[in-house]
C-alpha positions as CSV (number, residue, x, y, z in Angstrom):
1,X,-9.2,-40.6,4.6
2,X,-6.1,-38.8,3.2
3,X,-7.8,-38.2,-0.4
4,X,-11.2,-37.0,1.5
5,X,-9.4,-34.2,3.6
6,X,-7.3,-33.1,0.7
7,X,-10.7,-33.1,-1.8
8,X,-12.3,-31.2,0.8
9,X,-9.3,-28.7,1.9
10,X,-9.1,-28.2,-2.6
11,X,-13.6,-27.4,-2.2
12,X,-12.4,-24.9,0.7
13,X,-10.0,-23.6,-1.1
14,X,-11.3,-22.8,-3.9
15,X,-14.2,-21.2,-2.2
16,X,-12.5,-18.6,-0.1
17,X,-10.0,-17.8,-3.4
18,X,-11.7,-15.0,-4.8
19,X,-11.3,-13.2,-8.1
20,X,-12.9,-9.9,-7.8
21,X,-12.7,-7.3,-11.2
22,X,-13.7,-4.1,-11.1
23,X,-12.4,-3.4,-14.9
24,X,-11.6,-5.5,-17.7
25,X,-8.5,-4.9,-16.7
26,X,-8.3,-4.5,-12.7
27,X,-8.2,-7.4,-10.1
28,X,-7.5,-8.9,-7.3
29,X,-6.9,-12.3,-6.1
30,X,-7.1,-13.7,-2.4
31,X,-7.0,-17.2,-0.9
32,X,-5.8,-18.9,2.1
33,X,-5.5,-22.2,3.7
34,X,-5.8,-23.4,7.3
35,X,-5.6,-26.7,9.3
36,X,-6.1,-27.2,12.7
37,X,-5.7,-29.9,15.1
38,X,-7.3,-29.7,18.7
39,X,-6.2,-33.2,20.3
40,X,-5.4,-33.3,23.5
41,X,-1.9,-35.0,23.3
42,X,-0.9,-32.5,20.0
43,X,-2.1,-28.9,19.0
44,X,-0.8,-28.3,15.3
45,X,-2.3,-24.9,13.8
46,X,-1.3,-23.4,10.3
47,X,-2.4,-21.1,7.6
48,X,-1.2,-20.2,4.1
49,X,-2.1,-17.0,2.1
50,X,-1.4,-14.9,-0.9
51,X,-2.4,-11.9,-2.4
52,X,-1.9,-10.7,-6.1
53,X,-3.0,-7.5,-7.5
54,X,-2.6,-6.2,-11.2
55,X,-4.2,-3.6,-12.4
56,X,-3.6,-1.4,-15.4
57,X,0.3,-1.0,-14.5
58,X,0.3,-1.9,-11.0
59,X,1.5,-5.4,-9.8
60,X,2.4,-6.3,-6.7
61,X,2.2,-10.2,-5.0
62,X,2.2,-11.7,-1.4
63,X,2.5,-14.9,0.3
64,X,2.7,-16.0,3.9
65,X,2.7,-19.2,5.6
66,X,2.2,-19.7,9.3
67,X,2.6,-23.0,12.1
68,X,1.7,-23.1,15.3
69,X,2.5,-26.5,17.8
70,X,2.3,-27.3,21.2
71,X,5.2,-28.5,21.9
72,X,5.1,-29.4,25.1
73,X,2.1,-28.2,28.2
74,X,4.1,-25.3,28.9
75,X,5.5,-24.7,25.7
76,X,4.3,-24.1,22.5
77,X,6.4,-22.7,19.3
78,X,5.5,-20.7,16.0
79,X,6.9,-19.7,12.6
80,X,6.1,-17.6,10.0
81,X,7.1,-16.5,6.7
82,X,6.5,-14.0,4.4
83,X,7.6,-12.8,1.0
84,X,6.0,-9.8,-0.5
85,X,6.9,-8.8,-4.8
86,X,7.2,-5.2,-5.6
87,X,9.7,-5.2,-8.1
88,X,7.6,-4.0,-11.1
89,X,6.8,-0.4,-10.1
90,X,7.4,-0.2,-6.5
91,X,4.0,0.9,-6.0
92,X,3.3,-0.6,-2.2
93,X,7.0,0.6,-1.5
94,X,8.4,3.7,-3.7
95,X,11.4,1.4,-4.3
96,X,11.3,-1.9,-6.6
97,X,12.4,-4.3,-4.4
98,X,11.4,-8.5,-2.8
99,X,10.8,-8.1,0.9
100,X,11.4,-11.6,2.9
101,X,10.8,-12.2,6.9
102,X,11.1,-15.2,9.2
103,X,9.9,-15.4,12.6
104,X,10.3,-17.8,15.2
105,X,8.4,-17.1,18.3
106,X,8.3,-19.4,21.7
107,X,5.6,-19.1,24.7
108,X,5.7,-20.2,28.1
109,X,2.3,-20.3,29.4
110,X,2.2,-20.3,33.5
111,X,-1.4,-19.9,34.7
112,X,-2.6,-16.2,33.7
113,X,1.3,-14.9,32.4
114,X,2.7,-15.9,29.3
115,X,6.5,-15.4,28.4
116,X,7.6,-15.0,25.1
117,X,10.8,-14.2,23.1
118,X,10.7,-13.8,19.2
119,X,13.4,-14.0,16.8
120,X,12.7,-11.7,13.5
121,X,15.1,-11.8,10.1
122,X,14.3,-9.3,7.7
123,X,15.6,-8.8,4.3
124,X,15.7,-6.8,0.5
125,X,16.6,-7.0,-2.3
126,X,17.7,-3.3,-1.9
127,X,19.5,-2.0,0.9
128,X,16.6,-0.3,2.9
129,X,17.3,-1.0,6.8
130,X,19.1,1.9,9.0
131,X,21.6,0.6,11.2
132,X,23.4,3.6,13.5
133,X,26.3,2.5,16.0
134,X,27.8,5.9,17.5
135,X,28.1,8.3,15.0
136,X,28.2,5.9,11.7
137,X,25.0,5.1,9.9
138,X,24.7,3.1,7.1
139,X,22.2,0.7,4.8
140,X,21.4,-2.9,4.6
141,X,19.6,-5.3,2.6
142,X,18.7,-7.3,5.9
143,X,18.3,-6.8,9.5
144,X,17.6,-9.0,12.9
145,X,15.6,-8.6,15.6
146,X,15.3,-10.1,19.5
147,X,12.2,-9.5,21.3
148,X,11.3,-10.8,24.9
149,X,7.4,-10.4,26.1
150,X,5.3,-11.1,29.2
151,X,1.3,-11.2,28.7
152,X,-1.3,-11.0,31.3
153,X,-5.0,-12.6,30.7
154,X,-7.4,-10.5,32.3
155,X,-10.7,-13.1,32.9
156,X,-14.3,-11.6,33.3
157,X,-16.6,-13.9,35.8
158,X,-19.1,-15.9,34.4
């Protein structure tokens, strides 16, 4: 069983990972995985992607991964992280530099309202975040981030 879901998550795969060329010398290439799990007792959801891009001088990569669980029936947690290259030319940028974030997110689902609060680290490999307190500014390679949310599903009747 193991073997036939890996086999068949590899056939996937490879499908949705495209090379596209536009020159001899231009291309990108794209591909992603996902799993999901919709069982009542356990909800598992995640997703892996990159993206490279080299063309004649201009290279820049990408890759993210992503999990989703529910936890618990009125809680359910997330993570992602991301790391994006640009260290060549700094073409995407203006400033050659590895960009890195983490994100941990948690929901609380109550009938129609959803609380959330998100924690966000970011960092550089060159100092590129702003930080003001009073009257000093300054630069730095990473910065953090709280956020707190409330969402409201609107349902049509059918």
């Amino acid at each position: 069983m193991r073997f036939h879901f890996l086999a068949v998550s590899a056939i996937i795969w490879i499908l949705f990972a495209g090379t596209g060329f536009a020159q001899t010398i231009t291309g990108t290439l794209d591909g992603d995985w996902s799993y999901n799990t919709n069982t009542p007792a356990f909800q598992l959801n995640s997703f892996r992607a990159f993206d490279i891009h080299d063309q004649a001088g201009v290279f820049w990569q990408g890759v993210a991964a992503y999990g989703k669980a529910k936890a618990r029936k009125r809680l359910t947690v997330a993570s992602r992280y991301e790391w994006f290259g640009d260290d060549h030319n700094a073409f995407r940028t203006g400033i050659n530099q590895n960009l890195q974030s983490y994100t941990a997110t948690a929901q609380f689902p109550w009938s129609d309202l959803t609380l959330w609060t998100e924690y966000r680290r970011d960092w550089s490999t060159e100092a590129i975040f702003n930080k003001t307190q009073g009257e000093d500014s300054s630069v730095l390679n990473n910065q953090n981030t709280v956020t707190f949310g409330l969402t409201y599903v609107f349902e049509t009747a059918r």
